[in-house]
C-alpha positions in Angstrom: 86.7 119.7 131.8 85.6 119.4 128.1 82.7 115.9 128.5 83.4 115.8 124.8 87.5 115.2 125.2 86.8 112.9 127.8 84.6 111.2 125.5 86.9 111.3 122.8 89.8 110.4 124.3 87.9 107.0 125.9 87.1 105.9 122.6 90.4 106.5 120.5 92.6 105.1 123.8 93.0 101.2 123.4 92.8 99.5 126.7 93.2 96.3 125.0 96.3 94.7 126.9 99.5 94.9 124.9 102.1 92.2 123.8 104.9 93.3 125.8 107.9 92.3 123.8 112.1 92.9 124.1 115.0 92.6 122.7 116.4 88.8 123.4 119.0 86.9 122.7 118.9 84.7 119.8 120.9 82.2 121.8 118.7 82.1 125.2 115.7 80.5 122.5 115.4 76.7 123.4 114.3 74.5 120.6 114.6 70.5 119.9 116.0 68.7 117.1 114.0 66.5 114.7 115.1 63.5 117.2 113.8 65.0 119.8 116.9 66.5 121.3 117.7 70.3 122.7 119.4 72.1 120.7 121.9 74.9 121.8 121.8 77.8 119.4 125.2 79.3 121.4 126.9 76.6 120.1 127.0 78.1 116.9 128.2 81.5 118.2 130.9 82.5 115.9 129.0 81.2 112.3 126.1 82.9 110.5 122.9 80.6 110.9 120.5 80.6 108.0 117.0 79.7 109.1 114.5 78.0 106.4 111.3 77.0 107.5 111.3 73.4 105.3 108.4 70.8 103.5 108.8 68.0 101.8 106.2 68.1 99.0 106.4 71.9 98.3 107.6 73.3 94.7 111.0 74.1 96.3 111.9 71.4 98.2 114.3 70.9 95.5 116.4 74.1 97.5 117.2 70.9 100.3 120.1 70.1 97.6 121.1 73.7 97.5 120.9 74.3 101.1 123.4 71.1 101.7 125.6 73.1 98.8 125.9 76.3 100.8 126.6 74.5 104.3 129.0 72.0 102.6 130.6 75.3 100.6 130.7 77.9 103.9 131.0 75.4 106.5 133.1 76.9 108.5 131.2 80.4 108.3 127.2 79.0 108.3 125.1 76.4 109.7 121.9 75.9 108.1 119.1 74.7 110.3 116.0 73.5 108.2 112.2 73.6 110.3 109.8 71.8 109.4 106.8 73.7 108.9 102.8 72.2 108.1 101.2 75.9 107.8 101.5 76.1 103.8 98.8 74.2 102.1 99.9 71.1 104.3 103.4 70.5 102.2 104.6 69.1 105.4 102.6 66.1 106.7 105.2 63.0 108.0 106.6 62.4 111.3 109.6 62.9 112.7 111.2 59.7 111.3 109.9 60.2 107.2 111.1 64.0 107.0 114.6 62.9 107.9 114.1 59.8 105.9 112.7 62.2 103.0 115.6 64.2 103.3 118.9 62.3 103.6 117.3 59.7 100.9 116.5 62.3 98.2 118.5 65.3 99.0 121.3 64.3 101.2 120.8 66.2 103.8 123.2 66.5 106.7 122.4 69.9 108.0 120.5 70.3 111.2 116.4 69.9 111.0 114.5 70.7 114.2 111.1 69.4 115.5 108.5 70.3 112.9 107.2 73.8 114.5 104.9 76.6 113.6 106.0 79.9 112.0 103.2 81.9 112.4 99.9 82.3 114.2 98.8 82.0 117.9 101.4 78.9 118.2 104.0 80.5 116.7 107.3 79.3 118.0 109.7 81.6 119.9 112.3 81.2 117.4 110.0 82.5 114.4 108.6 85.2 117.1 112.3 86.8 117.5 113.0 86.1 113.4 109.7 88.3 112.6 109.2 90.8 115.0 111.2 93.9 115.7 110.2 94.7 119.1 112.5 90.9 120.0 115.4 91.0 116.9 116.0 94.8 117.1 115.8 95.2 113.1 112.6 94.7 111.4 109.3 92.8 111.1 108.3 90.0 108.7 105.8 87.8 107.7 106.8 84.4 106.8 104.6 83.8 103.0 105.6 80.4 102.5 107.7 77.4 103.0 111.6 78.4 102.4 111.4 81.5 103.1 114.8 82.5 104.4 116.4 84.4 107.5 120.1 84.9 108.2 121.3 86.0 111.4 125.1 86.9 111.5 128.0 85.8 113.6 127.3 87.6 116.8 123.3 86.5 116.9 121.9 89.4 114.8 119.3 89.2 112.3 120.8 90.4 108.6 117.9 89.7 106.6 115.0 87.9 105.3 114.8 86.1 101.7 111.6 84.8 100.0 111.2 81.3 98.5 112.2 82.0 95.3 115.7 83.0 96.8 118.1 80.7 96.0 120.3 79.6 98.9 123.7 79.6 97.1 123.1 83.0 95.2 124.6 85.9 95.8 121.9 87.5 98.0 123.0 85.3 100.8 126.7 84.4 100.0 127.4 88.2 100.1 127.5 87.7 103.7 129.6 84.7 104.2 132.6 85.6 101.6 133.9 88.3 103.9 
């Protein structure tokens, strides 16, 4: 036996443990409400879901009005859950009872907000773990750049695509898939 393969071999083979990660259901991920309550993603089985991590003092919180348009305009083909996110230069600081306050005050927001979460990091939550990562969606990886970033999962629970901030919500982009 070649010592120098062996060495070789040692040094270039990782035995760093690896993230074991599979395909899952979008709809077996558990996640509360901004009150507090579970929410049942297969209840919306049947309806495209457009995902938008969401803050209230960011340059595009003005999109909350837009992302009421496009739930109020596809209703019966979307739900829009907003997720409030603290990660991005801390555009997300209230509880609970201001970001809803925030939101149906200035925007009018009646779509569904969940619990604020985190979209990235070692605390990452599940949801934003099967949104970003092929290995759990079964179509690509992303990285999540900012608040209102964008992902749309179709119908039948799989991911579509992604969209950056500076994606509008009622454009054509994302309407595309809901006019069908």
């Amino acid at each position: 036996m070649n010592p120098f393969k062996t060495f070789a071999a040692t040094i270039f083979t990782s035995s760093a443990p690896k993230e074991k990660m599979e395909l899952q259901s979008l709809y077996e991920i558990k996640i509360n409400s901004l009150k507090g309550t579970p929410i049942n993603l297969k209840d919306f089985e049947g309806k495209h879901i457009l995902f938008v991590n969401v803050a209230s003092k960011c340059g595009f919180t003005s999109q909350y009005s837009q992302l009421q348009e496009l739930q109020d305009s596809f209703k019966n083909k979307v739900v829009v859950i907003g997720l409030p996110c603290n990660q991005f230069g801390g555009q997300e600081p209230g509880s609970a009872a201001e970001i809803e306050t925030f939101c149906e005050v200035n925007y009018g927001v009646k779509f569904l907000l969940t619990e604020k979460i985190n979209v990235k990091g070692k605390e990452q939550h599940p949801l934003y773990r099967w949104l970003t990562k092929k290995a759990v969606n079964g179509l690509k990886n992303s990285t999540v750049k900012w608040n209102f970033q964008k992902y749309l999962v179709d119908a039948k629970g799989n991911l579509i695509d992604y969209y950056f901030s500076n994606t509008s919500p009622i454009g054509s982009k994302i309407t595309q898939h809901l006019k069908n």
